[in-house]
N, C-alpha and C positions, 0 to 999 in steps of 0.2 A: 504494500500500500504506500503510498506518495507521504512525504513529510509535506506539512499545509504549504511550505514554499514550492516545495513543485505545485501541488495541486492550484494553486494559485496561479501561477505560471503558465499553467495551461489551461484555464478561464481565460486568461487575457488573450493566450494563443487561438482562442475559440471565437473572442470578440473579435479576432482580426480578420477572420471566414463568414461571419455574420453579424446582425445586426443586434441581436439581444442572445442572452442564453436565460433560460428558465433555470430557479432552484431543484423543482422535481428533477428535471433531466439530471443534472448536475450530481446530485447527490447520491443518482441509479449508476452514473459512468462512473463514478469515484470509489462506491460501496461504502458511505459514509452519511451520515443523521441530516435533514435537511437545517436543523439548528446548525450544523457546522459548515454550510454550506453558506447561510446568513451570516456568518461571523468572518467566512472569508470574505463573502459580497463588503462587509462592513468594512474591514483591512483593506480592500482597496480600496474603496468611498473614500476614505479618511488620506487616502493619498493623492488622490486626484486622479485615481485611474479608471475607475467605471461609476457608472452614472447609474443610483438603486432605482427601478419601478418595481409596480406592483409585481411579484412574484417573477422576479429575476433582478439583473444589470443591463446596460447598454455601454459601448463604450464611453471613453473620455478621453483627454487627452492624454496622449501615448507615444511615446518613441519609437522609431520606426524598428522593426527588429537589428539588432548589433549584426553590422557587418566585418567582414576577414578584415584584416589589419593594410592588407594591399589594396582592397577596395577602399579602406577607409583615407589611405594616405590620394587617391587620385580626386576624392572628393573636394572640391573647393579648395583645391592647390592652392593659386594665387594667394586668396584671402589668409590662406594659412601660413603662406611664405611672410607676405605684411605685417601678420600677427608675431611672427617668432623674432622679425626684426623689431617691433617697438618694444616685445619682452628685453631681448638687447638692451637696450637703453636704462636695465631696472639692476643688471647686474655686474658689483663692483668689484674689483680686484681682491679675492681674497676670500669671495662669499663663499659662506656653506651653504650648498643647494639639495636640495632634493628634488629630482625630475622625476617626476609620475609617468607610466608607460601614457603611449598615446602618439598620434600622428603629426600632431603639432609642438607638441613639447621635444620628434624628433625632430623637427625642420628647428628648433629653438638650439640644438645638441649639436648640429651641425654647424650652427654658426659660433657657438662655442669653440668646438675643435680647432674654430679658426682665431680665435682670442687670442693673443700675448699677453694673457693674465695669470698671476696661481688662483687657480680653484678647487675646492674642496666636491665632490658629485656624486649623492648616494642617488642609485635610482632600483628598479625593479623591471626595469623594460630590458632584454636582449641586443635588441635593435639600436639602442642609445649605448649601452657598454660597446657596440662594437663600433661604434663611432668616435668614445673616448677612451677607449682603449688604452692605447698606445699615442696620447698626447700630451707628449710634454709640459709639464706646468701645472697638469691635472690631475688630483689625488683620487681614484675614483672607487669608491664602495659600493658592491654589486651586494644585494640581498641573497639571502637565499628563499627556499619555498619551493612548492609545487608549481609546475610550468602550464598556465592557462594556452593552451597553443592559439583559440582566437584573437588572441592581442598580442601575443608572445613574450608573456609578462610572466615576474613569478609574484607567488601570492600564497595565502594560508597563513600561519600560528608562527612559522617559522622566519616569515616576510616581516610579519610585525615584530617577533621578536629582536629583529637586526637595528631596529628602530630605537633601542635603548638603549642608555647613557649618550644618546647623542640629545644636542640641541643646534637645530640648524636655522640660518639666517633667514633662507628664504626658499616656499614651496610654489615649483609652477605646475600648477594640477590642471587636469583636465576633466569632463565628464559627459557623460552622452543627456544626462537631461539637466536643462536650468531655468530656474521658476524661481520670483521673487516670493513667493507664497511657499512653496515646499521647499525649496532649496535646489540642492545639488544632488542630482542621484545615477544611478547606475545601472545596467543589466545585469550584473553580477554580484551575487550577496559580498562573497570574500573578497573582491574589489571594493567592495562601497568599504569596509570592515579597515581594511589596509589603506585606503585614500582619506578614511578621518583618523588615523593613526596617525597620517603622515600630516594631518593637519597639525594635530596636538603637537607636535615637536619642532613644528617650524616657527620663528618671530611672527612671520610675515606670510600670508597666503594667498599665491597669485593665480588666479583661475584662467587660461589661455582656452576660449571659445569662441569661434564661428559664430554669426550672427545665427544659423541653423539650426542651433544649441538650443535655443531659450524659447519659454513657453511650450516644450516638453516635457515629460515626467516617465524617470523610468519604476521600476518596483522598490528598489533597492536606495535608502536616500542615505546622501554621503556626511552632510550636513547642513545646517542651516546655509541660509546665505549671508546671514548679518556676521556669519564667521569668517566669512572674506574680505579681506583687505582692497584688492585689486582687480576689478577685470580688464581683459585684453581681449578688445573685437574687433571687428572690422565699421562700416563703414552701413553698413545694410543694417545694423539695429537699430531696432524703432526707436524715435524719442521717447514714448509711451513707458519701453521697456528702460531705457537708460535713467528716465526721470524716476521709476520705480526700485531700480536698484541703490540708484543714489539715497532714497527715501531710508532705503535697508543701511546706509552708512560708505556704503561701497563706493570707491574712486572708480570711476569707468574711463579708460584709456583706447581712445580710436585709431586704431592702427590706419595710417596712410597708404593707399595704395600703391602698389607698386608702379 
């Protein structure tokens, strides 16, 4: 039988095939009390992800399913090259960084490599280690953990626990949903789990999202958003959304186009 995150998991996978699902159905395909089938309906209400009527849900606002990490990197290039150069601009000789796996945090890693700075660089991403690697100047702490192969990240008990006795200057995270009202969230539980880990230990926490980002909502929330310091976007965020982030505390930074 499904632990309530999967079964959950795939409610939402069901809303995405149709327009409503019924609690009866739901709790004959599950083999489970139609009371627990209202308590999951209510777990996601409460997140923004499906919408209750009578004797079922309908969707709500939802992130589109997480795609492979090469899809993800061809997605709104440009935007995302603009974005990893105004991140540039936030870090100074000497920072302790932690870079979050993710597509834009590597277009941010690349231009590191190219720094003539010392820096300090713990990350969890494969893809960014083998970029800083073998760069001089750069002290770089790779986690350990279980290898999520859709992002090519590591992750788990043993991810967070690499996170201890450090305290670092400055986090540039990423996330697949962002909502002034819910926050920051995720596709992946043990992602969300290890990205507010990685929150708690940095001074400074710098959100690097595509305007594509915001006014979605995954299952998985990473944290608030008034726990953010900075965002980095592009140029296509509504005033609507920027005037609301700012409301939350958050410095919004508009990356110029390339």
């Amino acid at each position: 039988m499904l632990n309530s995150d999967g079964r959950r998991e795939q409610i939402l996978q069901a809303l995405e095939a149709q327009d409503k699902v019924r609690v009866n159905r739901l709790a004959q395909r599950f083999g489970v009390s139609t009371v627990t089938i209202r308590g999951d309906l209510r777990v996601l209400a409460q997140a923004g992800l499906v919408q209750r009527q009578h004797g079922g849900a309908s969707s709500a606002r939802r992130a589109p399913p997480e795609l492979p990490l090469e899809e993800k990197r061809s997605q709104h290039r440009e935007r995302k090259h603009s974005i990893a150069a105004c991140a540039m601009k936030l870090v100074q000789p000497g920072d302790k960084l932690i870079l979050d796996a993710g597509s834009t945090t590597l277009q941010l890693a690349r231009r590191l490599a190219r720094k003539d700075s010392p820096l300090s660089v713990f990350t969890n991403s494969l893809p960014i280690a083998n970029e800083l690697g073998s760069v001089e100047g750069i002290d770089l702490l790779l986690s350990g953990g279980t290898l999520r192969k859709a992002s090519q990240s590591l992750q788990g008990p043993q991810a967070e626990a690499g996170l201890d006795g450090y305290v670092f200057d400055k986090l540039f995270l990423g996330a697949d949903g962002c909502d002034p009202e819910f926050g920051l969230s995720t596709h992946d539980e043990a992602e969300a789990r290890l990205n507010a880990r990685m929150a708690a230990q940095a001074r400074q926490v710098i959100l690097l999202a595509d305007s594509s980002k915001f006014g979605r909502i995954c299952l998985h929330r990473i944290c608030d958003m008034n726990q953010i310091d900075i965002v980095v976007s592009d140029a296509s965020l509504p005033p609507t959304m920027r005037a609301a982030l700012s409301q939350q505390g958050v410095q919004v930074l508009i990356a110029e186009e390339a």
